[in-house]
C-alpha positions in Angstrom: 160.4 101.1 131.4 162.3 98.6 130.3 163.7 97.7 126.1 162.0 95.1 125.0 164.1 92.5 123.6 162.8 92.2 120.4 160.7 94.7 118.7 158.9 94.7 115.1 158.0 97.9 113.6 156.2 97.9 110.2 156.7 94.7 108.9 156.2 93.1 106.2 157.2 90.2 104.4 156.3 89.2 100.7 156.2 86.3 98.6 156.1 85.3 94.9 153.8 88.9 95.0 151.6 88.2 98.0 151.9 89.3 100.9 152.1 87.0 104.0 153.4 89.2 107.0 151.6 92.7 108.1 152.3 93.5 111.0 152.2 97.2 112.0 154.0 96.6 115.5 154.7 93.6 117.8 156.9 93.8 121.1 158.9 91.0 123.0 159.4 91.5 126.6 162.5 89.8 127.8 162.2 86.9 130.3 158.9 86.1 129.3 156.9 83.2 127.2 154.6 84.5 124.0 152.3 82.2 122.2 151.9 82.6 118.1 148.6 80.7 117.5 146.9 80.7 114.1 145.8 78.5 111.3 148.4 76.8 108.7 149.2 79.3 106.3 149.0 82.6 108.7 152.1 83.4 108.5 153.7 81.9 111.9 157.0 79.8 110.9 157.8 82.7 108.4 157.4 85.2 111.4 159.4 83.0 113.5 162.0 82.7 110.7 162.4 86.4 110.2 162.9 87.0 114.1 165.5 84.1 114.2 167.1 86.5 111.5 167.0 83.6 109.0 164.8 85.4 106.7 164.7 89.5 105.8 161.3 91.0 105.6 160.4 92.9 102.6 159.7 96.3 105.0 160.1 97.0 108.3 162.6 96.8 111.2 163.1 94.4 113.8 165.1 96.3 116.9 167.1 93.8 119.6 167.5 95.3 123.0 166.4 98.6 121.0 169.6 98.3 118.4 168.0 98.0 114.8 169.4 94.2 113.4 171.5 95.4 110.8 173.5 97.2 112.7 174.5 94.0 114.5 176.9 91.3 114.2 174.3 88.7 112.5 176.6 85.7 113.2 176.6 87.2 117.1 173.0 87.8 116.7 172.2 83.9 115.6 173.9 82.5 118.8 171.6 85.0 120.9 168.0 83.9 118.9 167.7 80.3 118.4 165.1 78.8 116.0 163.7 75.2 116.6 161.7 73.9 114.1 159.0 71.2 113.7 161.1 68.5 112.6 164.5 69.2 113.8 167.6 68.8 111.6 170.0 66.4 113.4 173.0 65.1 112.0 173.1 61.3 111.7 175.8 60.7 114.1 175.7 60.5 118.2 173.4 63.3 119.9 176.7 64.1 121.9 178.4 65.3 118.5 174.7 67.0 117.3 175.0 68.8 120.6 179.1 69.4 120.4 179.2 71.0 116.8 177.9 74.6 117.5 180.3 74.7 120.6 183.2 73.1 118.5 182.8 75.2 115.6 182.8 78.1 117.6 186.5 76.6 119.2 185.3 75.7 122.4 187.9 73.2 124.1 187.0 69.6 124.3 186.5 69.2 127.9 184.5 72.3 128.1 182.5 70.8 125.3 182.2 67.9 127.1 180.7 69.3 130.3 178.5 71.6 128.5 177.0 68.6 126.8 176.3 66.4 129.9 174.7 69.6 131.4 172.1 70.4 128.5 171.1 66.3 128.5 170.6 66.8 132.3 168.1 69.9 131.8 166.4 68.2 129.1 165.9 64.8 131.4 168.5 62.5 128.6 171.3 61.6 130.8 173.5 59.1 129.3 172.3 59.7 125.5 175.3 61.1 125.1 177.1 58.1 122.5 172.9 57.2 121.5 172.6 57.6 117.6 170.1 59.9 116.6 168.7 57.6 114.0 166.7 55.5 116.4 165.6 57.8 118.8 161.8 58.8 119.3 160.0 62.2 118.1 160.0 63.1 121.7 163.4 62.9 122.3 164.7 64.3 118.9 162.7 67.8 120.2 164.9 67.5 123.8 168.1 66.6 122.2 167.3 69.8 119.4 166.4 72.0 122.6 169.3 70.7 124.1 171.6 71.4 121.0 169.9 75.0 121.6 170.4 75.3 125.0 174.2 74.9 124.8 174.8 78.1 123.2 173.1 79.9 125.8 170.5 81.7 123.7 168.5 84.7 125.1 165.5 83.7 123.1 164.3 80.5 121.9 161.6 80.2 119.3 160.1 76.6 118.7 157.7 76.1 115.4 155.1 73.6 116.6 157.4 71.9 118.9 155.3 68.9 119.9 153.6 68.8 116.5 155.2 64.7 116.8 155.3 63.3 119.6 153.6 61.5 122.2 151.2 63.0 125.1 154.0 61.9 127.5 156.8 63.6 125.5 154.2 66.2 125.1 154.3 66.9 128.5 157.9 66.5 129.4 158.8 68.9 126.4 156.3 71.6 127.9 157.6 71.5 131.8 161.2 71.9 130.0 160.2 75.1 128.3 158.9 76.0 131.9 162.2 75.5 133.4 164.0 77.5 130.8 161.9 80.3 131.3 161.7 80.2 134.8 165.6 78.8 136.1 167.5 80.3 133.0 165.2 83.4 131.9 164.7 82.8 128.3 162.1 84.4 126.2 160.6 81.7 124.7 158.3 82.4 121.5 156.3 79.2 120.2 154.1 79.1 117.4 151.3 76.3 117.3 148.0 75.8 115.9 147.4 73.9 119.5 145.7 76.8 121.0 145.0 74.8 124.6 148.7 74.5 124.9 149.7 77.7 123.8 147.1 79.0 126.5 148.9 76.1 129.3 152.5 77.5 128.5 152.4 81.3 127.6 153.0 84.3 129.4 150.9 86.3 126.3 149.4 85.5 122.5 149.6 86.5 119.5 146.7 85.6 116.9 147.9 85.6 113.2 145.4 85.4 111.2 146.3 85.9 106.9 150.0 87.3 108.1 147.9 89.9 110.4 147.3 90.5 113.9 143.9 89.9 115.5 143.1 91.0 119.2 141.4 87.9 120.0 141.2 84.6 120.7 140.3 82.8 116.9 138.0 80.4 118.4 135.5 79.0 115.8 137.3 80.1 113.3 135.9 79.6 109.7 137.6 80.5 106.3 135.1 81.9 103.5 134.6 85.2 101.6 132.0 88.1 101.6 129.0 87.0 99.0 126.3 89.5 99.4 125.0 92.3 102.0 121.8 92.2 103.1 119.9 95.3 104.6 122.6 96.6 107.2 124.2 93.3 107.3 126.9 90.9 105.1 126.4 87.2 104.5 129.7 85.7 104.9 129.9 82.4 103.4 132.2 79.1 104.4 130.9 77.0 101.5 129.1 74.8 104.5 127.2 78.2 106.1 126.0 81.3 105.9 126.8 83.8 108.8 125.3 87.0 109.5 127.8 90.1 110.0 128.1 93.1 110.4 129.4 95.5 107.6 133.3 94.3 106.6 135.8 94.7 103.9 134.7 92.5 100.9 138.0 91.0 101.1 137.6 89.6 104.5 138.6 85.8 105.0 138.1 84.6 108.0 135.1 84.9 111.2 135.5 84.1 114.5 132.6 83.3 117.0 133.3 83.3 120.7 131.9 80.0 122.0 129.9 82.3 125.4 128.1 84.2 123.3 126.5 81.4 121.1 122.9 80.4 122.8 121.8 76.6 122.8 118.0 75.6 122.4 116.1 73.0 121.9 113.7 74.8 119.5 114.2 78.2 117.6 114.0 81.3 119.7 112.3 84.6 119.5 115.3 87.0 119.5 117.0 90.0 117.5 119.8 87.9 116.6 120.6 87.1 113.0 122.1 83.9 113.0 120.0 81.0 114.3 121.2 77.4 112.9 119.7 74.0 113.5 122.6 70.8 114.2 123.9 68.3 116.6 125.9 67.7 119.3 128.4 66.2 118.2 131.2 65.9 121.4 130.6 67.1 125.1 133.7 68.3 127.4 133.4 69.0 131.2 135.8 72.6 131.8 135.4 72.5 135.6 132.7 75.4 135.8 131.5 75.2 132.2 130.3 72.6 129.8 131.7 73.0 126.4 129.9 71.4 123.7 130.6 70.8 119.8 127.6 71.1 117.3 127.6 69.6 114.0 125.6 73.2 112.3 127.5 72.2 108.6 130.3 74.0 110.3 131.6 73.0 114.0 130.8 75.1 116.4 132.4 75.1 120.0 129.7 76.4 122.6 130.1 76.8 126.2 127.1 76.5 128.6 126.8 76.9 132.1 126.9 73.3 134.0 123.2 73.6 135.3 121.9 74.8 132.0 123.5 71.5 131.1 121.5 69.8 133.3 118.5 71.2 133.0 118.3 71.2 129.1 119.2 66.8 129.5 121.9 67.3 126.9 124.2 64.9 125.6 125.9 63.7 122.5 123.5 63.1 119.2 121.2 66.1 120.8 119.2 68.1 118.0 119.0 71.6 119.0 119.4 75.2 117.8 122.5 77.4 118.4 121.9 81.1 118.0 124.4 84.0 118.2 124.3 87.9 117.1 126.3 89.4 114.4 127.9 91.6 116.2 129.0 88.8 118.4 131.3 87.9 115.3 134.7 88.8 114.9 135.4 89.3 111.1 139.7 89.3 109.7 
C-alpha cells in the first residue's frame, strides 16, 4: 500500500482557549482531489493553513510522504504544499513579475524564468498577460494568474480556500476544468475547501465534512445550527430558534443537525406515522435532478427534499404549495 502524502494524526488546533480543530485522523492520497465542505466557522481555512505548514497545531502530527513535518526542511516543504487563498495576494506590478518572484527569489535564471512564466499562463488559458497589471484584472483571472504563480514552483499539492468564492459562472467554470487538468496532466493533489457543496461534489475525488473543527461521515445537507433544550420521553428536542426537531438521545452540547433530503416525506395533509417530526410549510423553489425532483420548503427552517419525478406529478406540486414534510428522528444526523 502506498504512503499517503499527507497524513494528520491527532490534531488539534486551539484558539484564544477554544478549540477549532479535532481531528483524530485524516489521510491524503497522492494524485488525487479531496473536497473540505462545511459551514463558515468549521474550521476549513485554518485546516488548510496548518497543512500548508503556515500554521502549527496545538497537538498532533502531520506526516509527508510518512516523514513527521518537523523533521523537514520547512522552506523545502512550502515549495512542495502550496496554499491559495480566497482573495489572493498579488503584488501591484505586472502578473509576469507576480508569477517571476518565487522563481527569482529562489535564483532561477532570467530566461528560464521567462519560459516558465509563458508556460503557467498557457495552462491557466492567460497567454499574453504577461506585461497586463494586476490592478485591473477581473476576480476570475486574479484566481488563474495566483494558480499560475503556484503552478511555477511545481508544487505536489495545491490547496485552494474557496477558490471561486468571486468570480463569475464563466470564470467559475474555467477555474474548475484547470484544477482538472492539474490533477489529471500534472498529478497534483489538490485539497479545496468550500461551503459550495455542488462543486465540491463536480470536482473531488473524496470529502471531507467539518463540522465545529470536527469530522462528520456525511454529507451536511440541511444543516441547522441550534443547541439541545429539553428531552422528551426517549427523545431530545433540538432547537434552531425557528424549529424544534425531534432526536434521538445526543450530547447536550451538540450544535448542529443534519437531515438527508430522501428521507424527509412530502404530503399534502398530516400523516398517520411513527415518525416524530411532522412540520407544516411551503414550497418555496423546485429543481429538476434528472431522476429526482428536489424541492425547498419554507417549514421556519429550509428544508431541501427530494421526491421521485412521478410523485411529483401525481401530488400537482409546484412553487407556493402548502404541504407537510415528515421525517424520523433517527433519520437525523446530530454533530
Amino acid at each position: 500500500m502506498d504512503t499517503p502524502q499527507l497524513e494528520i494524526q491527532a490534531l488539534t488546533k486551539i484558539y484564544d482557549g477554544k478549540q477549532v480543530l479535532d481531528i483524530p485522523h485524516l489521510v491524503i492520497n497522492k494524485g488525487t482531489i479531496y473536497g473540505v465542505i462545511g459551514p463558515n466557522g468549521a474550521g476549513k481555512t485554518t485546516l488548510l493553513s496548518i497543512l500548508a505548514i503556515l500554521v502549527p497545531p496545538t497537538s498532533g502530527n502531520i506526516l509527508f510522504d510518512g516523514v513527521d513535518v518537523t523533521e523537514l526542511d520547512q522552506h523545502a516543504l512550502r515549495r512542495q504544499i502550496t496554499l491559495i487563498l480566497q482573495n489572493p495576494l498579488l503584488f501591484t506590478t505586472t502578473v509576469e513579475k507576480n508569477i517571476a518572484y518565487g522563481l527569482r527569489v529562489r535564483g532561477i535564471g532570467k530566461q528560464e524564468r521567462t519560459a516558465r512564466v509563458k508556460e503557467c499562463l498557457r495552462f491557466v488559458g492567460l497567454e499574453g498577460f504577461e506585461k497586463r497589471k494586476t490592478i485591473g484584472l477581473s476576480g476570475g483571472e486574479l484566481q488563474r494568474v495566483a494558480i499560475a504563480r503556484a503552478l511555477a514552483l511545481n508544487p505536489t499539492v495545491l490547496l485552494l480556500d474557496e477558490p471561486t468564492a468571486n468570480v463569475d459562472r464563466a470564470s467559475v467554470d474555467l477555474v474548475e476544468q484547470i484544477l482538472r487538468d492539474l490533477n489529471n496532466s500534472l498529478g497534483i493533489t489538490i485539497i479545496i475547501a468550500s461551503h459550495d457543496m455542488n462543486q465540491v461534489y463536480r470536482l473531488s475525488d473524496e470529502v471531507v465534512h467539518l463540522i465545529d473543527g470536527r469530522l462528520t461521515r456525511a454529507p451536511a445537507a440541511n444543516l441547522l445550527r441550534g443547541r439541545v433544550v429539553s428531552q422528551n420521553g426517549d427523545l431530545f428536542l433540538f432547537d434552531t430558534g425557528k424549529l424544534r426537531v425531534a432526536v434521538l438521545p445526543v450530547k447536550p452540547e451538540a450544535t448542529h443537525v443534519s437531515i438527508p433530503p430522501e428521507d424527509i416525506i412530502v404530503s399534502h395533509n398530516p400523516i398517520a406515522t411513527s415518525a416524530r417530526n411532522s412540520f407544516a410549510g411551503k414550497i418555496s423553489q423546485v429543481s429538476d435532478e434528472g431522476e429526482s425532483v428536489r424541492l425547498v420548503v419554507d417549514v421556519g427552517e429550509k428544508l431541501q427534499v427530494t421526491i421521485t419525478k412521478r410523485s411529483f406529478a401525481e401530488m400537482e406540486l409546484n412553487v407556493a404549495s402548502p404541504v407537510y414534510v415528515t421525517f424520523k428522528s433517527s433519520s437525523v444526523e446530530v454533530f
